[in-house]
C-alpha positions in Angstrom: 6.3 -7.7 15.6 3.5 -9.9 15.8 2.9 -11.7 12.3 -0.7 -12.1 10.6 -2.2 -13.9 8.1 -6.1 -13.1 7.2 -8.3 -15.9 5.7 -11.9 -14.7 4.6 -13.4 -15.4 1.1 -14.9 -11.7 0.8 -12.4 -9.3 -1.0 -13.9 -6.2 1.2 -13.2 -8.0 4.5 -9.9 -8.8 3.5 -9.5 -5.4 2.8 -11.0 -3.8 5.5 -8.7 -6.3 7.9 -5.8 -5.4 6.0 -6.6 -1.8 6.8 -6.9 -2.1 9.9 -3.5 -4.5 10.7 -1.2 -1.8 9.0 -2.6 1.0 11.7 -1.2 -1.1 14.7 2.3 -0.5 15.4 3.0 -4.4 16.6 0.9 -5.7 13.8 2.7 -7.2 10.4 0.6 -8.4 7.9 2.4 -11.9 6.2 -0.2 -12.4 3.4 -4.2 -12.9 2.7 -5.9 -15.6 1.6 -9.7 -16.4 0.1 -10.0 -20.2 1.2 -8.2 -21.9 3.6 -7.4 -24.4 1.5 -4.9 -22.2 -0.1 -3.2 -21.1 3.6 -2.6 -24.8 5.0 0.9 -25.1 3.4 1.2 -21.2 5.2 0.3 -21.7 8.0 2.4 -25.2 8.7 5.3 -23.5 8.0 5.2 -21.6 11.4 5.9 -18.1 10.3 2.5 -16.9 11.7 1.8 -15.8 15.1 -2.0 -14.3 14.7 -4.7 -15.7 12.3 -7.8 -13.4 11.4 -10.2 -16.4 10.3 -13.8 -16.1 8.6 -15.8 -19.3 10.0 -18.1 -19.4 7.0 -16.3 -20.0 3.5 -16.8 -22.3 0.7 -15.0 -25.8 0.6 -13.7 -25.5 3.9 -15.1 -23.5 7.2 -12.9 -21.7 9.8 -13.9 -24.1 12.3 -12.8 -27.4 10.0 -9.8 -25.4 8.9 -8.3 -25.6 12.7 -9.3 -28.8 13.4 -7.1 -30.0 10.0 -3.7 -27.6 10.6 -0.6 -29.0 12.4 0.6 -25.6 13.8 -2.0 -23.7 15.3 -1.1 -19.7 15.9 -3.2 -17.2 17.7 -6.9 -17.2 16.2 -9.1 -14.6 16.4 -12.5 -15.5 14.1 -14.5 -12.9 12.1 -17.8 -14.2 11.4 -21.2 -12.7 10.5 -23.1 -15.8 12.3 -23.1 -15.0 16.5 -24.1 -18.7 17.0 -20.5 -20.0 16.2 -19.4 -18.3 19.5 -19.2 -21.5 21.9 -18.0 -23.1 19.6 -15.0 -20.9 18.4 -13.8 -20.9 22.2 -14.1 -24.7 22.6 -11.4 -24.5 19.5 -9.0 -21.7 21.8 -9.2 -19.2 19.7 -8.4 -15.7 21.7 -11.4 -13.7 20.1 -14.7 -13.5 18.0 -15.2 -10.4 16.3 -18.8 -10.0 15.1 -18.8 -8.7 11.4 -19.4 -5.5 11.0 -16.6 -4.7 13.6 -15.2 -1.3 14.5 -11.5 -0.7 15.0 -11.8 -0.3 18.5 -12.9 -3.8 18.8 -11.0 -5.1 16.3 -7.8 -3.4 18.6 -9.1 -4.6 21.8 -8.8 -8.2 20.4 -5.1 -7.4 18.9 -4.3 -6.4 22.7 -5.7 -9.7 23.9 -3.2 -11.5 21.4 -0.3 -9.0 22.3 -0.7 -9.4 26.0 -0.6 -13.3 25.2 2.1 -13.7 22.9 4.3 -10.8 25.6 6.4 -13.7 27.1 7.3 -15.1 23.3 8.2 -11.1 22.4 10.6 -10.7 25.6 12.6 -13.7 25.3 13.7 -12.6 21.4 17.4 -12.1 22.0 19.0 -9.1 20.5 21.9 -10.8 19.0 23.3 -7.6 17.4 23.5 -3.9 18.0 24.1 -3.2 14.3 22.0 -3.0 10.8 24.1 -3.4 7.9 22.4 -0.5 5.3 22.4 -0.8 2.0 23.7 3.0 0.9 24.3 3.5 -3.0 26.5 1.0 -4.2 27.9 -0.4 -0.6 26.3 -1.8 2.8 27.2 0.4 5.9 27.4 -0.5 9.1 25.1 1.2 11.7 25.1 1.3 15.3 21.1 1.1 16.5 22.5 3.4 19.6 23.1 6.2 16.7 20.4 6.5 15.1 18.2 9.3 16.1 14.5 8.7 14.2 13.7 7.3 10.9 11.7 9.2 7.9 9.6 7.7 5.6 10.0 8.6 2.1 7.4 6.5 -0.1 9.4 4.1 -1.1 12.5 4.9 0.7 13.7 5.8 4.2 15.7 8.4 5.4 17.7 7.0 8.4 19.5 10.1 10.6 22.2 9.2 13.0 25.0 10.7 15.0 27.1 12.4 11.7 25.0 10.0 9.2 22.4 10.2 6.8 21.2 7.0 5.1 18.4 6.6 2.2 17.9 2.9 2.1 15.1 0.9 0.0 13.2 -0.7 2.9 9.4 -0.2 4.3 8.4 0.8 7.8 7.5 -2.6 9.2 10.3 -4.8 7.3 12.6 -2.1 8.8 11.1 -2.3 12.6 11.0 -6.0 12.6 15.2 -5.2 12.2 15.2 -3.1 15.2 15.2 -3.2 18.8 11.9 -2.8 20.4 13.1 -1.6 23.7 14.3 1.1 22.0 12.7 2.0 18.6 9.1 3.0 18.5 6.8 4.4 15.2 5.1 7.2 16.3 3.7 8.0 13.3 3.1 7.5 9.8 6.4 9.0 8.6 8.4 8.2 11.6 10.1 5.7 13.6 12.5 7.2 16.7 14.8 6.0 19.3 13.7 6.5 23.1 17.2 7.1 24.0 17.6 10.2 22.2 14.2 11.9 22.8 15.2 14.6 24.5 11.3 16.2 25.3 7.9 15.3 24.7 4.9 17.4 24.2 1.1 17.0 23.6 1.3 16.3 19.9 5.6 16.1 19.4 8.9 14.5 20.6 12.1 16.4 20.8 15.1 14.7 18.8 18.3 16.4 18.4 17.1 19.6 18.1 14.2 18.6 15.4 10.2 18.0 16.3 9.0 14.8 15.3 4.8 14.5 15.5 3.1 12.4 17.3 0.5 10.7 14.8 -3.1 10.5 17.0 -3.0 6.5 15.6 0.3 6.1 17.6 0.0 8.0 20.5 -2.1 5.6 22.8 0.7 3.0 22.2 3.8 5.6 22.4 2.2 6.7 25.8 2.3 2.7 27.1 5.6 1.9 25.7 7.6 5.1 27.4 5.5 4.2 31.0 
């Protein structure tokens, strides 16, 4: 999972960027912030990998904010003003998204930072091949090769495995960033599934264990990559 943090003093592009994070799979939005005097302390704790930076803001501008930080992550700067451009690259930054900005641009930029950050992904080592649940009253022990798909439920998940059922108090991204990305993929709103145990796959479904999982059209661009 690739971690962002979004710094923009206007509350609708905040939102709209926040929006459009939680569609990407890879994406996991850390926090928001409406100067960037308020993210330095953030941002030099190096928890962030990808920073969605307004240029123009009060107090402090994007381009004064990277010049001051100690750790500098992935930037990509959202900006209303074209003539920051030059220099925005003369700074590194991966990408310059010109406000208003589609999804399909604001995507193409994430897949400039994925394609970036892919040696950092692949070297994560998997240190386990277990997730201690929290069921009821106890934590129990689950192998990752057992588990057959995840089910969102609100709140909740529903985790089905080989003769296990767990419904555990997590959400869908702290839950990924717990798994294995070789072999756990969200394919759509409501579902996370394991590779291994997909047994057939349609134009709009995967076959698990006898059950049909969809295929949300958000996910199935990157569900298509990740099983090439």
């Amino acid at each position: 999972m690739i971690r962002c943090l979004i710094i923009d003093d206007e509350p609708f592009a905040r939102s709209l960027l926040a929006d459009y994070i939680n569609k990407v799979p890879y994406l996991d939005l850390i926090g928001e912030y409406s100067t960037a005097i308020d993210a330095i302390e953030h941002i030099n704790s190096k928890e962030i990998d990808l920073l969605f930076l307004d240029i123009q803001m009060p107090e402090l501008t994007g381009v004064e904010f990277l010049k001051v930080i100690e750790h500098k992550p992935q930037v990509i700067f959202t900006t209303a003003f074209s003539e920051y451009a030059l220099e925005g690259y003369e700074l590194n930054v991966i990408d310059y998204l010109l406000k208003p900005f589609d999804f399909a641009r604001f995507l193409k930029g994430c897949e400039k930072v994925k394609k970036a950050l892919q040696p950092k992904l692949e070297t994560k080592v998997e240190s386990k091949d277990y997730i201690f649940l929290k069921d009821g009253n106890s934590l129990q022990k689950q192998y990752f090769r057992d588990i057959y798909y995840i089910k969102g439920l609100k709140d909740y998940v529903r985790v089905l495995a080989k003769s296990k059922e767990h419904i555990v108090l997590y959400t869908f991204k702290e839950l990924l960033n717990e798994l294995p990305e070789r072999h756990f993929i969200r394919i759509h709103n409501s579902y996370i599934v394991n590779v291994d145990h997909i047994s057939a796959i349609e134009k709009n479904r995967v076959l698990i264990n006898d059950q049909y999982i969809p295929i949300g059209r958000t996910f199935r661009e990157e569900m298509n990559r990740i099983l090439e």
